[in-house]
DRENDO-1510 file (C-alpha; in Angstrom, 1 decimal, always signed):
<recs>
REC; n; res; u; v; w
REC; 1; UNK; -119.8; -135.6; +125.6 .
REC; 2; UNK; -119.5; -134.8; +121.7 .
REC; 3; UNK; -117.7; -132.0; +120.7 .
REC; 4; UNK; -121.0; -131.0; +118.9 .
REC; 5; UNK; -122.9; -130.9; +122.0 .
REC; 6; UNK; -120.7; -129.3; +123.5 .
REC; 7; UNK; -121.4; -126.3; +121.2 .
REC; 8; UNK; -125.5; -126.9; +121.3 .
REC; 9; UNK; -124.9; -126.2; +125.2 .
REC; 10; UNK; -122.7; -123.1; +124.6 .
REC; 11; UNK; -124.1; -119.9; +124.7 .
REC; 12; UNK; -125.1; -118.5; +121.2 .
REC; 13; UNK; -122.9; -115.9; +121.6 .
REC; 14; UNK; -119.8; -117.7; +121.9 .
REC; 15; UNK; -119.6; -118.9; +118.6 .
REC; 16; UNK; -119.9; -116.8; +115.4 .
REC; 17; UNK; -122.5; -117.4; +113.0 .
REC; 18; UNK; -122.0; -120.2; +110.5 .
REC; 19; UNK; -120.0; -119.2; +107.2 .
REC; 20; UNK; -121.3; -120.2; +103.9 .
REC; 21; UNK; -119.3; -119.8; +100.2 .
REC; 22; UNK; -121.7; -118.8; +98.0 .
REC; 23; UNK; -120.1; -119.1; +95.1 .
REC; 24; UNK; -119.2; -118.2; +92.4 .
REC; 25; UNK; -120.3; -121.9; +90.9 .
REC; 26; UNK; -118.1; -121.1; +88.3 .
REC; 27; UNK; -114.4; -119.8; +88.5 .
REC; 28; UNK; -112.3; -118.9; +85.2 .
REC; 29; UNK; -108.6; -119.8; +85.2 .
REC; 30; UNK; -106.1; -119.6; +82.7 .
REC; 31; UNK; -104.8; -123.1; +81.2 .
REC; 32; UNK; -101.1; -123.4; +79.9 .
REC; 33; UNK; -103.1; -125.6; +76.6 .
REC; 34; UNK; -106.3; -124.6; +74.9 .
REC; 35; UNK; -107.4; -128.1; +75.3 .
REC; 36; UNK; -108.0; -128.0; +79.1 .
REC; 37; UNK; -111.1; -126.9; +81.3 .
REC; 38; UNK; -110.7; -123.5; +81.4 .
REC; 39; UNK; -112.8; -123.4; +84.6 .
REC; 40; UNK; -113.4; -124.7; +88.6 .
REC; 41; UNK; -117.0; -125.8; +89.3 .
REC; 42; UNK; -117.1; -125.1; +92.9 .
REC; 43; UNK; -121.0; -126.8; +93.1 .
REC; 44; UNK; -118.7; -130.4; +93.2 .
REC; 45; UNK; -117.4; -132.3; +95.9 .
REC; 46; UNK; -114.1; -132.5; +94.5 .
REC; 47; UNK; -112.3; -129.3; +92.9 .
REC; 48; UNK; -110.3; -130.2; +89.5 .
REC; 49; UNK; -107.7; -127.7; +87.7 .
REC; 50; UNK; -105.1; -128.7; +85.5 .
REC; 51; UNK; -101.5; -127.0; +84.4 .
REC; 52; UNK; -100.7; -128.5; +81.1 .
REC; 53; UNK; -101.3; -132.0; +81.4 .
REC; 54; UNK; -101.0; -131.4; +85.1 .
REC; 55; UNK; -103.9; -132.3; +86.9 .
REC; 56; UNK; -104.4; -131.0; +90.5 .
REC; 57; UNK; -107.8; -131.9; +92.8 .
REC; 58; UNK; -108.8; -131.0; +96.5 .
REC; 59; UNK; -111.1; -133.7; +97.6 .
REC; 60; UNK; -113.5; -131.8; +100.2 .
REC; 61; UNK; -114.7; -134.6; +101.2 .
REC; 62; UNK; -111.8; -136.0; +102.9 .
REC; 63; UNK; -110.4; -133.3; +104.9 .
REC; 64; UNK; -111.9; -133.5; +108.1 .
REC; 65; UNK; -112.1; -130.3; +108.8 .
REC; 66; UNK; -114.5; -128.2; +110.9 .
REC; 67; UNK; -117.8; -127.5; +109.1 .
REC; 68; UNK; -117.7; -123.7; +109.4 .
REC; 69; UNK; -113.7; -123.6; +108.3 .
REC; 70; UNK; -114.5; -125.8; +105.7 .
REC; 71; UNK; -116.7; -123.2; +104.3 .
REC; 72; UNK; -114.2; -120.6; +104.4 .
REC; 73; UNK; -111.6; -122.4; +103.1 .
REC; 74; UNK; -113.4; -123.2; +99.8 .
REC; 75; UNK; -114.2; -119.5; +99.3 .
REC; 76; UNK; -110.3; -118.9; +100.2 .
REC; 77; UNK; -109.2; -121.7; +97.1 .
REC; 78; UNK; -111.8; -120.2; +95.0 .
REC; 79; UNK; -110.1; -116.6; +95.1 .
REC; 80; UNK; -106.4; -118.0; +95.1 .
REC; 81; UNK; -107.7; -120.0; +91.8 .
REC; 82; UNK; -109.0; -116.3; +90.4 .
REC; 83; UNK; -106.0; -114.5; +91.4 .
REC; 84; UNK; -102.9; -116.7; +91.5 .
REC; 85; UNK; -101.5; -119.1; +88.7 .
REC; 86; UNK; -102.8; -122.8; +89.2 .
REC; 87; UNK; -100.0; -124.0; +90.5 .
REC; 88; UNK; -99.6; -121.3; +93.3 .
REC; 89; UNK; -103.3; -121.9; +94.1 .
REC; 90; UNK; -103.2; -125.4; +94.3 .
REC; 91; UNK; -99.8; -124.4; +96.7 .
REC; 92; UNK; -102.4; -122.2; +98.7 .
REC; 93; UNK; -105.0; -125.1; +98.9 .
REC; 94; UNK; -102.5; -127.7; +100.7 .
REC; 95; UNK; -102.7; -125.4; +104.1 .
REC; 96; UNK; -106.1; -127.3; +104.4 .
REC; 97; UNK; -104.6; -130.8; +104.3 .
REC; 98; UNK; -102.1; -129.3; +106.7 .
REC; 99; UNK; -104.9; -128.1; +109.1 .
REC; 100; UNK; -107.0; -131.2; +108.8 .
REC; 101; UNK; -104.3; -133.2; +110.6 .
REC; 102; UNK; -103.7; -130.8; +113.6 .
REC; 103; UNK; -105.7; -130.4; +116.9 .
REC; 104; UNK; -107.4; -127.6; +115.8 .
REC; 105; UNK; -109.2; -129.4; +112.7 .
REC; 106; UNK; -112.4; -130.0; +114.4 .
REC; 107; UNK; -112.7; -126.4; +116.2 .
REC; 108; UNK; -113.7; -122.8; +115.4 .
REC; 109; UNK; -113.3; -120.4; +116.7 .
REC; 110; UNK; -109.9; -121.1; +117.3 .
REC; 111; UNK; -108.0; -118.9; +120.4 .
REC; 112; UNK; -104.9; -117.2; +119.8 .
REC; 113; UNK; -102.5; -119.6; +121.7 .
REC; 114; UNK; -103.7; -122.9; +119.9 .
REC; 115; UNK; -102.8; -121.0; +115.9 .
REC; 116; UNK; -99.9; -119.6; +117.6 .
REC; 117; UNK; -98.8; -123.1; +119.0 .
REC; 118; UNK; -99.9; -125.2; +115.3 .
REC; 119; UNK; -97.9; -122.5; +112.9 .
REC; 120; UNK; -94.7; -122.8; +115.6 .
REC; 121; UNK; -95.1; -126.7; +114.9 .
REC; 122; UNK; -95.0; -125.9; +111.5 .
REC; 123; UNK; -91.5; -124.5; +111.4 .
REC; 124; UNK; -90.0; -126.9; +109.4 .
REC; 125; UNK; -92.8; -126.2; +106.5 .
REC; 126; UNK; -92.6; -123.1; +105.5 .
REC; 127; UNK; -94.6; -123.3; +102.6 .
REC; 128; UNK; -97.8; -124.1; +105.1 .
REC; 129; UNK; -97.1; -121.0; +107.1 .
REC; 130; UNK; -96.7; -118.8; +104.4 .
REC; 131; UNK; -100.1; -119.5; +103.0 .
REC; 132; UNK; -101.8; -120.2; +106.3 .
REC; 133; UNK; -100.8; -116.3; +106.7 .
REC; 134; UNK; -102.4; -115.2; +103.5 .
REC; 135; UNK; -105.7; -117.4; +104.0 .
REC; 136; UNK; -106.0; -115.7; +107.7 .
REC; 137; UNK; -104.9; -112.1; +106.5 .
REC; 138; UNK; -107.9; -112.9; +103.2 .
REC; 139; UNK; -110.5; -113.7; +106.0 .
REC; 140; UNK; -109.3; -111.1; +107.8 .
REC; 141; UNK; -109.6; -108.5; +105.0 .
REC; 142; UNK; -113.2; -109.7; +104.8 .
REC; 143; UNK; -114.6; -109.1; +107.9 .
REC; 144; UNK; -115.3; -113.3; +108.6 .
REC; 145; UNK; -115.9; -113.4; +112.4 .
REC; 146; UNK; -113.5; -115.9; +114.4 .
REC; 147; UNK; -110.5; -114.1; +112.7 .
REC; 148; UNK; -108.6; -110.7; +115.0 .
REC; 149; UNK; -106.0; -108.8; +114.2 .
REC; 150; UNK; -104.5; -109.6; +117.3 .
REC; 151; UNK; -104.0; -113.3; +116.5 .
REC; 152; UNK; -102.4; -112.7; +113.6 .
REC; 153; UNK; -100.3; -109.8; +114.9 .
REC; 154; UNK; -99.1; -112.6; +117.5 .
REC; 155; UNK; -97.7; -115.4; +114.7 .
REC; 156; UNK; -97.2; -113.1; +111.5 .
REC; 157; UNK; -93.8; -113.1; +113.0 .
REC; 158; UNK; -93.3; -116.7; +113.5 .
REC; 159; UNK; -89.7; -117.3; +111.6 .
REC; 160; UNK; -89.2; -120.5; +109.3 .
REC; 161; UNK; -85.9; -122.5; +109.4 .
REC; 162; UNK; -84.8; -121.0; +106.1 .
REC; 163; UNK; -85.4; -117.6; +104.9 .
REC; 164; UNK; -86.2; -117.6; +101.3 .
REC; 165; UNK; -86.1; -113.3; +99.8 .
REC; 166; UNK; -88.7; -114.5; +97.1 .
REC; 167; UNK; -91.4; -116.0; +99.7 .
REC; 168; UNK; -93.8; -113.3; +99.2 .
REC; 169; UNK; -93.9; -113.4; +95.2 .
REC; 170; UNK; -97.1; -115.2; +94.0 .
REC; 171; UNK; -97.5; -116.3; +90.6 .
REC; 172; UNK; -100.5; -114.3; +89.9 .
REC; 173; UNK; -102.7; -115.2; +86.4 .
REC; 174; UNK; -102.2; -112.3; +84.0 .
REC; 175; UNK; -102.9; -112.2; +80.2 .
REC; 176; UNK; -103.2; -109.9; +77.0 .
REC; 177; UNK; -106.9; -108.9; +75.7 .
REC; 178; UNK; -107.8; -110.3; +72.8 .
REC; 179; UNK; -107.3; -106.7; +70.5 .
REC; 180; UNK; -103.8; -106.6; +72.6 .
REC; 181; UNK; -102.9; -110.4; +71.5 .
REC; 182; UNK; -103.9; -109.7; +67.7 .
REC; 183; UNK; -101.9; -106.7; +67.7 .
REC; 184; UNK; -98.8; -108.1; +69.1 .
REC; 185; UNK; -99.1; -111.5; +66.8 .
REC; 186; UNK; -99.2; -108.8; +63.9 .
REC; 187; UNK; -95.9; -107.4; +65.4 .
REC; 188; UNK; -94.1; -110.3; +65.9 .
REC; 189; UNK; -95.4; -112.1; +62.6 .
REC; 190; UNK; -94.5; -109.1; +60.5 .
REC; 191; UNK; -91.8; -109.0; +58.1 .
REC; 192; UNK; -89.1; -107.0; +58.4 .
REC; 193; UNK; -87.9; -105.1; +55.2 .
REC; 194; UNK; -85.6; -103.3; +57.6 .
REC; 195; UNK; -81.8; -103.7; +58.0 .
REC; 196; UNK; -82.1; -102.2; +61.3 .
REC; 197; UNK; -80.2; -104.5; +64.3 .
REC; 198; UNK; -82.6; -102.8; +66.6 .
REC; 199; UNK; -85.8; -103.7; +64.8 .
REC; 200; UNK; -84.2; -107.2; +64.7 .
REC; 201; UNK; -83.5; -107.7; +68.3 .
REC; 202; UNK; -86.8; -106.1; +69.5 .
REC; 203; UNK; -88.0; -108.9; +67.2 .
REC; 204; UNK; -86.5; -111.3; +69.0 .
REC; 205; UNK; -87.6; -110.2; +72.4 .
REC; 206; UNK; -90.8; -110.6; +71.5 .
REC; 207; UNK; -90.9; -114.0; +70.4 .
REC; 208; UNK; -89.1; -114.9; +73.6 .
REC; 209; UNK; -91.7; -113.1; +75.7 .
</recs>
């Protein structure tokens, strides 16, 4: 018997309703050169963001994935592309490739001991169960069935071989308005008819930052 049947035959109320992402179709990013897409379309098949000349892609199409956690995890990608850098969010989106190849790809809802017993596999990489935290504590945030705060309770704690004090810090996008950049080019670009060593070295500091 198929795993699919097996869910026809369940009753309806052991399985949470379907997830869909509904968009947005369009998610804005922030590009290190002005000559790169400065946005995700989230209506294709494959996912394309670039950092620099860096180009970085999830094919959706290959990661065998349950259909429903598919669903969520494009919504989850779409939000770490809007609120972390592109390389952190690219980072965030490898958790999927990670799940595609465990036991639990193909099911939802998952029980508590089968994500406790996949993140303590995981120990080794703890890049996957830092993010794999994040995506569960987003869903979790938002209310999507098949997530409980007891699961997470029960793994949050999982330790990684090596403890790293900056594992938490997310490069988040950030940037200057448009009347802020003008006004700080003005500041930086202005001359100085000063002989004051502090107007000098603030000077500098900006054109470092």
């Amino acid at each position: 018997m198929t795993k699919s049947s097996d869910r026809e035959q369940a009753s309806p109320s052991s399985f949470p309703p379907a997830y869909v992402f509904e968009g947005p179709a369009l998610v804005a990013i922030r590009t290190r050169t002005t000559d790169q897409p400065k946005y995700v379309d989230t209506r294709l098949p494959i996912w394309t963001w670039y950092d620099g000349e860096l180009a970085m892609t999830i094919d959706w199409a290959e990661l065998h994935l349950n259909p429903d956690i598919m669903q969520i995890a494009k919504a989850f990608v779409a939000y770490a592309l809007e609120k972390y850098a592109p390389v952190t969010a690219f980072k965030a989106s490898g958790v999927f490739g990670r799940l595609a190849e465990s036991e639990i790809s193909r099911k939802f809802p998952w029980t508590r001991q089968e994500v406790v017993t996949i993140l303590s596999a995981w120990k080794k990489s703890r890049e996957s169960i830092i993010f794999f935290r994040t995506f569960y504590r987003w869903a979790l945030g938002r209310g999507i069935l098949g997530f409980d705060k007891e699961t997470y309770l029960a793994f949050k704690e999982i330790k990684t071989n090596r403890v790293d004090p900056y594992e938490r810090i997310f490069l988040s996008q950030s940037g200057l308005a448009l009347n802020e950049e003008i006004r700080l080019l003005k500041r930086i670009e202005r001359d100085l008819s000063s002989d004051s060593w502090e107007e000098f070295q603030l000077n500098i500091i900006l054109h470092l930052g």
